[in-house]
C-alpha positions in Angstrom: 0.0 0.0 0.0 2.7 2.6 1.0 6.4 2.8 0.0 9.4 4.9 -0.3 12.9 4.4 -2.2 15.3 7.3 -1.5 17.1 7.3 -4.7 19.7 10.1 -4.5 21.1 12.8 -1.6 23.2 15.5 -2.5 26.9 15.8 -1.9 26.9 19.2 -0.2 23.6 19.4 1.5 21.1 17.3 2.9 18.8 17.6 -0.1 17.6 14.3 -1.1 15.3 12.9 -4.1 13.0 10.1 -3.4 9.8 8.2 -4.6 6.8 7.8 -2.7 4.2 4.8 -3.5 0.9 5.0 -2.6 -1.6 2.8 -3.0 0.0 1.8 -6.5 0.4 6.0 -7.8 4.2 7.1 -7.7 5.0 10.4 -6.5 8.1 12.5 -6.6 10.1 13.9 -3.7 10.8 16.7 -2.3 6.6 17.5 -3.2 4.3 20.0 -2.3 0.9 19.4 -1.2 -2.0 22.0 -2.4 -4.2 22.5 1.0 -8.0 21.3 1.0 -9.4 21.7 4.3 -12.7 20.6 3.5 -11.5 18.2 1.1 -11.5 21.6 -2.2 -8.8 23.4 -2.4 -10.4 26.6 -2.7 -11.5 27.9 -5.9 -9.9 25.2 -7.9 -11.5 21.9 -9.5 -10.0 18.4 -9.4 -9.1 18.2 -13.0 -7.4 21.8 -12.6 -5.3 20.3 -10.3 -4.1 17.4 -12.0 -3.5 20.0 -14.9 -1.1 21.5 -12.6 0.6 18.6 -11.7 -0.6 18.0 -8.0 -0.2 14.2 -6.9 -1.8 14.8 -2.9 -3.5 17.2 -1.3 -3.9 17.5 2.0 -7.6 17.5 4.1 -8.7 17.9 7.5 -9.7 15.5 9.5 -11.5 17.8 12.1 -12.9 19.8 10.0 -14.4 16.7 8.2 -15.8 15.7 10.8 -17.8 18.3 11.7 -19.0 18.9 8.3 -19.8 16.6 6.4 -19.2 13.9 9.1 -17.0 11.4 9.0 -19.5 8.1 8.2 -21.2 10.4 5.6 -18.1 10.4 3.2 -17.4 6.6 4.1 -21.1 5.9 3.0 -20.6 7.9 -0.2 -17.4 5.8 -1.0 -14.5 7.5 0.8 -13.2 10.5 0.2 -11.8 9.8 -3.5 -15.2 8.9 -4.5 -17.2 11.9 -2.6 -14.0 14.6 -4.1 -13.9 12.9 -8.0 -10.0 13.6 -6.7 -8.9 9.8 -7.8 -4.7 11.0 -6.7 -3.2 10.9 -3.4 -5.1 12.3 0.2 -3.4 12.8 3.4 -5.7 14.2 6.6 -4.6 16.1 9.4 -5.7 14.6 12.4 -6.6 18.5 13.2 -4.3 18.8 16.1 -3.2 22.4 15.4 -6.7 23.4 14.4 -8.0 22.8 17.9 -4.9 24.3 19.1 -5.7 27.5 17.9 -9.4 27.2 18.9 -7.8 27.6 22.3 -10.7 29.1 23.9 -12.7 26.0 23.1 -10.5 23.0 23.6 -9.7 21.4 27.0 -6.4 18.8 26.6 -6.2 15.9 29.5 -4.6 12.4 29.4 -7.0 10.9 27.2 -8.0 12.9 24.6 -9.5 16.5 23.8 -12.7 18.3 25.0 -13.7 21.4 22.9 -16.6 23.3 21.5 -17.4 23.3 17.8 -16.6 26.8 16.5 -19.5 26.0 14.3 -22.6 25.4 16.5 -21.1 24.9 19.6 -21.7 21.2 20.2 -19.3 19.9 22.8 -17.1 17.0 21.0 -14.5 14.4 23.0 -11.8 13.3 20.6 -9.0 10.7 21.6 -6.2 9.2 19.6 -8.1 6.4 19.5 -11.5 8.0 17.9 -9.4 9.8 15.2 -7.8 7.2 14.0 -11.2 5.7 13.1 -12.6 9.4 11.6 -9.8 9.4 9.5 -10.2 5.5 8.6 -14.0 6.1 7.7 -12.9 9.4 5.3 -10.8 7.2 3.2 -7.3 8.7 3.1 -4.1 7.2 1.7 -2.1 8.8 4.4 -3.0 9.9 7.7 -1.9 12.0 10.8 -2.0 10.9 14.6 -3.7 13.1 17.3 -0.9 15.3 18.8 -0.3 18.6 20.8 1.3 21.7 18.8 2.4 24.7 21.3 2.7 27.9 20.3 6.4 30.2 20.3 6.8 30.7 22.8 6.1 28.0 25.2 7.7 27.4 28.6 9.7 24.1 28.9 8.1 22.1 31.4 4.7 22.7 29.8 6.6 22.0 26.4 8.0 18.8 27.6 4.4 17.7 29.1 3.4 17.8 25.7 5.8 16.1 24.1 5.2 13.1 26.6 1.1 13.2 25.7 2.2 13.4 22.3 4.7 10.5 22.5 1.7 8.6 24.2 -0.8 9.4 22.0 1.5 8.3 19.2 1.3 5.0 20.5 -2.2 4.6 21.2 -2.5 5.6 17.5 -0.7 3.2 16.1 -2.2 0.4 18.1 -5.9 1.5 16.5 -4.5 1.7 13.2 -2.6 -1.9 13.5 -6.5 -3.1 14.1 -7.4 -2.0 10.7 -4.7 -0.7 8.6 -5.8 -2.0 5.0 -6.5 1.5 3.7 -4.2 3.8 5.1 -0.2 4.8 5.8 0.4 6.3 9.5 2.9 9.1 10.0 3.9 9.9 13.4 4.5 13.7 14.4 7.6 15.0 16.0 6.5 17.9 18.5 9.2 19.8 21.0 8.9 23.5 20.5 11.9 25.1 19.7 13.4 22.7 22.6 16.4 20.4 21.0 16.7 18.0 23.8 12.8 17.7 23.6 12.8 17.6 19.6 15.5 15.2 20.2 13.9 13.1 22.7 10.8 13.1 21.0 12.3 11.5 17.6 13.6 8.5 19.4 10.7 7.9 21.4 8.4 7.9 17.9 11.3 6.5 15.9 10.9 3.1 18.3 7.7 3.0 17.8 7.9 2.9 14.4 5.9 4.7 11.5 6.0 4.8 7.6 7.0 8.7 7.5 7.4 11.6 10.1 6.5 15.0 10.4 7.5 17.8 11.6 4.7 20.1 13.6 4.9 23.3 15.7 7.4 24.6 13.4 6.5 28.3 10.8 4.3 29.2 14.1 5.7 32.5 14.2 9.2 31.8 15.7 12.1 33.2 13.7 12.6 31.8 10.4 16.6 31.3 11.6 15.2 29.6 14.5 12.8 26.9 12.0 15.9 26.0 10.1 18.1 25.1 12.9 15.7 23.7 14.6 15.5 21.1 11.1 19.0 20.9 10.6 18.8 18.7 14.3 15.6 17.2 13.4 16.7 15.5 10.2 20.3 14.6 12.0 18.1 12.4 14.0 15.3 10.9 11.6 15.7 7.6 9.6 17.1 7.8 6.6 14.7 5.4 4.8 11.4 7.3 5.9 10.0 10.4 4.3 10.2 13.5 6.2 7.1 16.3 6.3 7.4 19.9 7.5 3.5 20.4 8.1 2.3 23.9 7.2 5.1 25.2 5.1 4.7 26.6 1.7 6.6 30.0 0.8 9.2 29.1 -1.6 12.5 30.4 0.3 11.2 28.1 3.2 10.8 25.0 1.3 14.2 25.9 -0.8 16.0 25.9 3.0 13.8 22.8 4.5 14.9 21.1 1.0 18.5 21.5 1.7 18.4 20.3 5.3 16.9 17.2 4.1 12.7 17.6 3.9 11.0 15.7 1.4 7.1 17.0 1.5 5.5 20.1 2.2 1.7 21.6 2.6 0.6 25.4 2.8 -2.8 27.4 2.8 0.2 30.2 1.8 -0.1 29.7 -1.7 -4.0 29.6 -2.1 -4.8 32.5 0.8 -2.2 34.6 -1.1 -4.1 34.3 -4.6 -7.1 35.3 -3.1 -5.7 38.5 -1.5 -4.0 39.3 -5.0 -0.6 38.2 -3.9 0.9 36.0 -6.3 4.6 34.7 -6.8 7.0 35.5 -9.1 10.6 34.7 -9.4 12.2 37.1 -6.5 9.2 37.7 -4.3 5.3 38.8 -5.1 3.4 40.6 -6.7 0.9 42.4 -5.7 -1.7 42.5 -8.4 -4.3 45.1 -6.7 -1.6 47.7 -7.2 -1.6 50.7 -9.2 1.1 50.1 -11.1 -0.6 47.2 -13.1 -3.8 49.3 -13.9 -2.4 49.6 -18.0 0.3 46.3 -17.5 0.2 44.4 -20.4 2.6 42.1 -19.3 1.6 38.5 -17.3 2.2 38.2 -14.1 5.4 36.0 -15.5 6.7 36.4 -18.6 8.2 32.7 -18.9 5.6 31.2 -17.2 3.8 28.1 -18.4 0.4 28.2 -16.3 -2.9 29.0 -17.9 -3.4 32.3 -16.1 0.0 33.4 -17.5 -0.5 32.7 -21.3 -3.6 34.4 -21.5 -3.9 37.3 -19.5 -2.3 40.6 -18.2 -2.0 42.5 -15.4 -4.3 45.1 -16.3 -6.8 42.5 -16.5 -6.4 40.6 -13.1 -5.9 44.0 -11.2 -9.5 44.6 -13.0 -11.0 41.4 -11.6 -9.7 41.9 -8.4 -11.0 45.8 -8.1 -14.1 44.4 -9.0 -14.5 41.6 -6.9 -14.6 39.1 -9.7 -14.5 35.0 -8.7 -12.2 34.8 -11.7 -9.9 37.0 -10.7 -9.1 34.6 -7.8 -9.2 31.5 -9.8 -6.7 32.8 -12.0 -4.5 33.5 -9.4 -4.7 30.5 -7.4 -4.0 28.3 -10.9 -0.5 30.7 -11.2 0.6 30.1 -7.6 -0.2 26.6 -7.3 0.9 26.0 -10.9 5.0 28.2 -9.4 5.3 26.3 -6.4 4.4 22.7 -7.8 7.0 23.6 -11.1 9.4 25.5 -8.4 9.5 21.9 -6.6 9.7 19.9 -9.7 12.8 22.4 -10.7 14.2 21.9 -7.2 14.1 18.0 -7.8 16.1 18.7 -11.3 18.4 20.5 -9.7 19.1 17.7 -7.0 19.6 15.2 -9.3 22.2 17.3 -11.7 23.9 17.9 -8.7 23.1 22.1 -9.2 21.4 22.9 -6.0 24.0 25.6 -5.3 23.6 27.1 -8.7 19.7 26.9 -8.1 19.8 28.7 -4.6 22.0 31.1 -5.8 19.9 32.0 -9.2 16.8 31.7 -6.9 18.3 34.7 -4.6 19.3 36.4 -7.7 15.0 36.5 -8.5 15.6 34.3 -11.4 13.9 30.9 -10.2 
């Protein structure tokens, strides 16, 4: 059902190119995974995103279950079948989502109490129960319950959730061994910005033993020099043979440094949320298409770019369809950013295997990637 080959690391860095199977479809790493909370990534249809070259997008669990419900998708054939997306899913267990609903969560030993933001109906989820949500939604790969802490965090309260996480990781994988056929578990690595508790944290969910890891708690607004070092330890310390994940990453000089410290898949609302605030990315930063400047552009948003949006219209007329409030507008520019960051992956997987990923960062702080 699940496998991964690590075909190739570079000499200089950690960067690495690899091959994920799942459930029979072969996917290329490093990857980056278009976000679809409620199982659309917004504004864009399935066969858009296969145009674009997505292989997995990533869903929410919690958010699944609240609406539509977890044995609603199951009875309407999984979440392939209920989506028409036939490629790969993976679901967040929706740790972090209830970690930001702060106000209406309550954590103990065995699971977590909270509040729907919805309606208000009070919900008890365990590692146990969300293994079995995620089962009945049909994904190929899927994420244990866990506890994220925000930057920052004071160490023993840190720690104490690092050793619920570490727990919880184990009761997870004990539900899924009772019914694994459909599904590949990752486990999470949690430990603040902590190294001994990132570090402890690895082994303890090394030896119990997943397909893949992740990375949480990371990009939540500690310094981006602080992120990368704190990756540089992590992926000292995880198996070589497993895929790595940095969970909720997606600007492109973040996934260019997580890629040369050895990270292999990514996912972001970053690139989706900017297009529909008429921020889009072009080689050396963004655009901002709202601006004056563009109100007579005739020019693309990238001149050499390959994406629909790009080969068929200007500046002048997205700025338009933003002014105006147009859906199109921010169609258009989700197909351009998705369509950059899944070709800016692709390029950084070229450059791997020439051996060029020097040349590549280089050109790509010279604005020319």
């Amino acid at each position: 059902m699940f496998n991964f080959i690590l075909h190739e690391k570079d000499h200089d860095t950690k960067a690495r190119i690899g091959t994920l199977t799942v459930r029979g479809r072969k996917i290329e790493t490093p990857l980056f995974m278009p976000v679809g909370t409620y199982a659309a990534v917004k504004t864009v249809s399935p066969g858009e995103l296969e145009d674009l070259g997505a292989e997995i997008i990533l869903s929410n669990a919690y958010h699944l279950f609240l609406r539509p419900g977890d044995e609603t998708i199951k009875k309407l054939g999984g979440i392939h079948q209920f989506t028409g997306w036939k490629k790969g899913f993976l679901t967040d267990s929706g740790g972090f989502q209830i970690f930001s609903l702060s106000p209406l969560r309550k954590i103990c030993r065995q699971g977590i109490s909270f509040s729907s933001h919805i309606d208000g109906s009070k919900y008890f989820l365990t590692p146990e129960n969300i293994i079995h949500i995620e089962q009945n939604i049909g994904a190929d790969i899927i994420m244990p319950l866990d506890i994220c802490t925000k930057i920052p965090t004071p160490y023993k309260d840190a720690q104490e959730a690092v050793n619920i996480t570490i727990e919880w990781a184990e009761r997870s994988k004990k539900e899924w061994e009772t019914d694994s056929a459909y599904s590949t578990l990752f486990g999470i690595i949690q430990g603040n910005i902590y190294k001994d508790l990132r570090e402890h944290c690895i082994k303890k969910i090394a030896d119990i033993s997943f397909s893949g890891y992740a990375i949480g708690g990371l990009s939540v607004g500690e310094e981006k020099s602080s992120m990368y070092e704190m990756l540089d330890l992590i992926t000292d310390f995880l198996p070589d043979n497993s895929p790595r994940y940095l969970m909720g990453v997606g600007a492109p000089e973040d996934i260019l440094e997580a890629v040369v410290r050895g990270i292999d898949m990514f996912d972001s609302v970053l690139p989706t949320r900017n297009a529909r605030n008429g921020t889009v990315f072009i080689p050396g930063g963004r655009l901002l298409l709202r601006n004056s400047e563009n109100r007579e552009e005739v020019e693309p948003i990238q001149k050499d770019c390959g994406c629909y949006t790009c080969r068929n219209f200007s500046r002048a007329y997205l700025r338009h369809l933003f002014k105006t409030r147009e859906i199109l507008g921010y169609r258009l520019a989700t197909i351009h950013n998705l369509f950059y960051l899944i070709n800016f992956v692709s390029k950084l997987r070229g450059a791997i295997k020439q051996g060029s990923i020097d040349t590549f960062m280089s050109e790509f702080h010279k604005g020319l990637v």
